[in-house]
N, C-alpha and C positions, 0 to 999 in steps of 0.2 A: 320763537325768539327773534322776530322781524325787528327793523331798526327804524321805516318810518313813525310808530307809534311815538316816538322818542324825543321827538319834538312837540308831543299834541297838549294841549291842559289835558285833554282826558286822561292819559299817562299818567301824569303828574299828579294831577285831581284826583285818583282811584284811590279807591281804600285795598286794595287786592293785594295780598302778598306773591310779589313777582318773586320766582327760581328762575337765574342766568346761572346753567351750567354747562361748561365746556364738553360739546360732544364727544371731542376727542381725547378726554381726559372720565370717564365717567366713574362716578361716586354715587353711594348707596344713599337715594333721598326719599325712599316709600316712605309717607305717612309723616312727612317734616312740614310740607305746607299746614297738615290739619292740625300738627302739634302748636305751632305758632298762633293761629289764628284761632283755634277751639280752646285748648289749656291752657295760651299765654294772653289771649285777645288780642295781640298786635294785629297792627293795620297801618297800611302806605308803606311798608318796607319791601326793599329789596335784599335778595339773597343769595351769595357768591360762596365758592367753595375754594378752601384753602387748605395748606396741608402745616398741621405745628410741628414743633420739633420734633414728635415721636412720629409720626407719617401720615398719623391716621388722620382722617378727612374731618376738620370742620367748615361748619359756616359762618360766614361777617353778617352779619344781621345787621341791614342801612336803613333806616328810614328815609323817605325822601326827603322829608324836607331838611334831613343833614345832608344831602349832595345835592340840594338847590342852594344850602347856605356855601359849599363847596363853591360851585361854580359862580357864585355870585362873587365871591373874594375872589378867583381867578381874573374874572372878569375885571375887577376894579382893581387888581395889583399889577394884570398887565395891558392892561387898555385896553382888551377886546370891545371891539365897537359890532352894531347893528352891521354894517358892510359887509364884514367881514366873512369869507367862504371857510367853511372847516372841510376838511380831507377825511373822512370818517373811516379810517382804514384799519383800528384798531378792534378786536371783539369788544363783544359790550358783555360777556360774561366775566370781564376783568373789566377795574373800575377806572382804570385811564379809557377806554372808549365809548364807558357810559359818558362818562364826565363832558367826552366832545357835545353830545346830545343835552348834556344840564346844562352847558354851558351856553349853547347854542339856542336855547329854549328862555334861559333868563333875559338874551338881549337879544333875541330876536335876527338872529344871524342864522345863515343858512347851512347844511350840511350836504356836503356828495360822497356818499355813501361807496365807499370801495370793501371788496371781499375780502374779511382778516385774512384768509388763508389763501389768497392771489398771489402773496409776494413772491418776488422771484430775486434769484441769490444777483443779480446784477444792478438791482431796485428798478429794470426795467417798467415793470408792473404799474409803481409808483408814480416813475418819474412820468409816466404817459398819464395814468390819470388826474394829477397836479397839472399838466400844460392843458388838458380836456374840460379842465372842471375850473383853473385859473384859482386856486384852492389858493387862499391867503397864509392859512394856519394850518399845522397838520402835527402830530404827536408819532416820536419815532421808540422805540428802545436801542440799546446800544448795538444788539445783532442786528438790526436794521442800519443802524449808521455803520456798523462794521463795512457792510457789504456797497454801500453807497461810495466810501471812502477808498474800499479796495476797486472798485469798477472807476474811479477816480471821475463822480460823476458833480459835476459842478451845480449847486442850487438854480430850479429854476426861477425865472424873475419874479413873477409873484408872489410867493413865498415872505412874508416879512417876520414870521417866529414861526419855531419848530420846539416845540415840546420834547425833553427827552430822558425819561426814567424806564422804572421796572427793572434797573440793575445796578452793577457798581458803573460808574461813571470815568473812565479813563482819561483823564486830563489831556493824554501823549491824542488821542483820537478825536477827541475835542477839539482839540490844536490845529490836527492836520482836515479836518472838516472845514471847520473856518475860513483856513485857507482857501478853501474849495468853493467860498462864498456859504455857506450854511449858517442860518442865524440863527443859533442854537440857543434855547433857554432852559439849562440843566435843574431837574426839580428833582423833592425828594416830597415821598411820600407815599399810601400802603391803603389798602381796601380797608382797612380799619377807621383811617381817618376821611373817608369819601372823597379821595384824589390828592392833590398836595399837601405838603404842610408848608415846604419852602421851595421859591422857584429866584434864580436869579435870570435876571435879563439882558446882564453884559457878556454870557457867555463863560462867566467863573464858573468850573463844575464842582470846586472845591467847597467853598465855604458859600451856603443858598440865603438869603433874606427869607425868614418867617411870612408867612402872608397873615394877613386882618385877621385876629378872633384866634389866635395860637396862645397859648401858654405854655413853655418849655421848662424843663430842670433835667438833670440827672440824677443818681441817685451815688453811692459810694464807689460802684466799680462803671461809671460812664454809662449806665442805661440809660436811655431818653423815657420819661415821662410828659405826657402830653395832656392838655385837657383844652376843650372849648366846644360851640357849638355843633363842629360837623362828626364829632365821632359814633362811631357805631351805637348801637344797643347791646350787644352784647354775640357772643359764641353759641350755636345751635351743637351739637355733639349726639352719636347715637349711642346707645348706653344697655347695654344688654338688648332687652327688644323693644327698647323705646327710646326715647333722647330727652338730651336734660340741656338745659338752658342757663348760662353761664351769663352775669349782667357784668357790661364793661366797667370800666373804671371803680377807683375804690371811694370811701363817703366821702372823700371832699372830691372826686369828678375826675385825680388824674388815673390817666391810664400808663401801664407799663408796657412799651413797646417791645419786641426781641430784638431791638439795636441798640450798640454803643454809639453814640456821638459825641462831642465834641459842643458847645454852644459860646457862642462869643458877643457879647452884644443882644444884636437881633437875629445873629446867622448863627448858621446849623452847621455842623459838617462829619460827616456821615463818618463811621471810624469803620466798625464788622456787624455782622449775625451776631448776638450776644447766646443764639439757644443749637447753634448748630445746625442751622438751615443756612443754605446759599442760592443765589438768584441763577437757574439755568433757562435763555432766552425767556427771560420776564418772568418765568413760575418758579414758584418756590421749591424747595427743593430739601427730602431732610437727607442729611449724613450718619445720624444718628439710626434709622429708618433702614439706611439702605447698609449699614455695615450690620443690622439686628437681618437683616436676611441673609448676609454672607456669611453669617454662623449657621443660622438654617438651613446652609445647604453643604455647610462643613468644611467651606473652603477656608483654609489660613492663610488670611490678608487682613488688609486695609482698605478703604477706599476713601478719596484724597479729593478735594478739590482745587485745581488750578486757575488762578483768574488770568487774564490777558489772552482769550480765546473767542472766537465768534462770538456763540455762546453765550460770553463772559464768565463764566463758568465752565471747567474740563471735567469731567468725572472721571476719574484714573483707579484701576485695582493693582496695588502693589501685592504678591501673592508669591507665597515659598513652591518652592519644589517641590513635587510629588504629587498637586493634585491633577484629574485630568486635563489633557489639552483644550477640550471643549468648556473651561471651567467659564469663560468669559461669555460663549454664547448660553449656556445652561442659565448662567445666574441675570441675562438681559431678557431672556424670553418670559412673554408676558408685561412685560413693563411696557408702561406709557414711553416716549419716546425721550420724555427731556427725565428723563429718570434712568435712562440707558447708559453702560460706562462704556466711553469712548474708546479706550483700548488696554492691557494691562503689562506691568511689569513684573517678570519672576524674577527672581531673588534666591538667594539659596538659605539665609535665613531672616525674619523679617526684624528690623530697628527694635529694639523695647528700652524703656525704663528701667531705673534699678529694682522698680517693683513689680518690671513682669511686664507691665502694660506697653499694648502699642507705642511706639516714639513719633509721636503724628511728624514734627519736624523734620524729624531723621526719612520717613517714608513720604515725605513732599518734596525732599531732598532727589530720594533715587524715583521719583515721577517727573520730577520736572528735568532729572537729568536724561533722565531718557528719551529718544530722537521720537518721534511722532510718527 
């Protein structure tokens, strides 16, 4: 999974169905390339691995030439010119750092390739290869700007936009970046749609202007529906000992997002998770998923998501008395890392409803009230 290929026509031109998957996240993919390409005939797609609400692993099935139509509205909503240096510091098995490479491939702009997994919690890393590379444009997520902001590291000069999604979006962190000179242009958008859907460029992280070739609605309870050129083909799924293939969008082309928004005009603005998935440092994350395994292992709790964290996401177990003391490390072992709960609260007995069920507010109440 090398990244100079990423600007070649060859790349681009190939009929091959490319798998970008996270080595440090690995998913069960024997026999999904031949499924695609022998039973379904696709060709020129690419193929990212995602987790839905229930945990279990799918794939976004991209064809290229939806994240060439991607990066061409990028390029034309924010003026990316030929000049222009990209920082290429994102993985390319998530589709904001393919997207530097579409992007950079459309107009003929250069890319300097830095190692996704370099960073270091002070953005030393960064900030050194931005002044080495004189990098114009670079794409951060918000545990990246967390830590840029907390080092209270001021933008370097050539830098004139910084991309910044793959989470919720902090307004208060926004703010204090800025200050800090960061020309922040806060986007929304998901491996489904081949990179944006909306990016503002004055630094609003609130409400985003649509980019070229979007069609929005919502439906009765604020889901976003989308349709236009760059969306997926559809979800790859493994299904007893084979895998089944799920096509995107319904007969008239929209597709139904797992986000509530908000839509005003031509702007978006992001509200929640509508399916019970939350963003921990850019990967998705389910709750649903991970409270089906805290019965598996018989623990009585909760587990909670906190936003206003590195992270941007905290994963918290609120958990009654009695079980053992090891209950936090038993139930993290084996997990991927952004799947890991970060510390737990005991209780003597846990929040419920009149009908028995967890009280999620009542148990985000005694997580968030408790000291870190």
């Amino acid at each position: 999974m090398e990244t100079p290929d990423l600007i070649s026509p060859a790349y681009w031109e190939s009929e091959s169905v490319d798998l970008r998957l996270n080595p440090k996240r690995p998913v069960e993919a024997a026999g999904l390339r031949e499924f695609l390409e022998g039973e379904l005939g696709l060709r020129a797609v690419v193929v990212l691995a995602t987790s839905g609400s229930s945990g279990s692993a799918k794939f976004v099935v991209l064809p290229k030439a939806a994240i060439l139509a991607s990066a061409r509205a990028v390029n034309a909503h924010c003026g990316l010119e030929t000049e222009d240096v990209w920082l290429g510091g994102l993985p390319t098995f998530h589709v904001g750092g393919l997207g530097i490479y579409a992007r950079a491939f459309c107009n003929g702009a250069q890319v300097a390739a830095m190692a996704w997994d370099s960073w270091t919690r002070d953005g030393a890393a960064f900030l050194r290869a931005v002044d080495e590379s004189r990098a114009t444009l670079a794409s951060l997520t918000p545990t990246h700007l967390w830590d840029l902001v907390g080092a209270g590291a001021r933008c370097p000069a050539s830098l004139r936009g910084v991309f910044l999604g793959g989470g919720r979006i902090d307004p208060a962190l926004v703010a204090e970046a800025r200050s800090l000179g960061w020309p922040l242009w806060p986007t929304y958008g998901m491996s489904e749609t081949a990179s944006q859907v909306a990016t503002s460029l004055d630094g609003d992280g609130e409400w985003l202007p649509l980019l070229p070739g979007w069609e929005a609605e919502t439906d009765g309870e604020g889901r976003l529906r989308l349709r236009g050129g760059c969306l997926f083909s559809g979800y790859a799924f493994r299904e007893g000992g084979g895998w089944r293939f799920d096509p995107a969008g319904n007969a008239e082309g929209w597709f139904a997002t797992g986000d509530r928004c908000e839509l005003r005009g031509g702007d978006l603005r992001f509200l929640s998770r509508a399916d019970g998935a939350v963003k921990v440092s850019g990967e998705l994350v389910s709750l649903p998923m991970l409270n089906d395994r805290l019965a598996a292992f018989g623990i009585v709790g909760w587990i909670v998501a906190l936003s206003g964290s590195r992270r941007g996401s905290e994963l918290v177990l609120v958990r009654e008395e009695g079980d053992r003391e090891d209950a936090l490390e038993r139930f993290n072992a084996g997990l991927p890392p952004v799947e890991r709960l970060s510390r737990e609260v005991v209780v003597a007995e846990l929040p419920r409803t009149e009908l028995g069920k967890p009280d999620r507010a009542g148990i985000e109440a005694l997580a968030g009230a408790s000291p870190e």
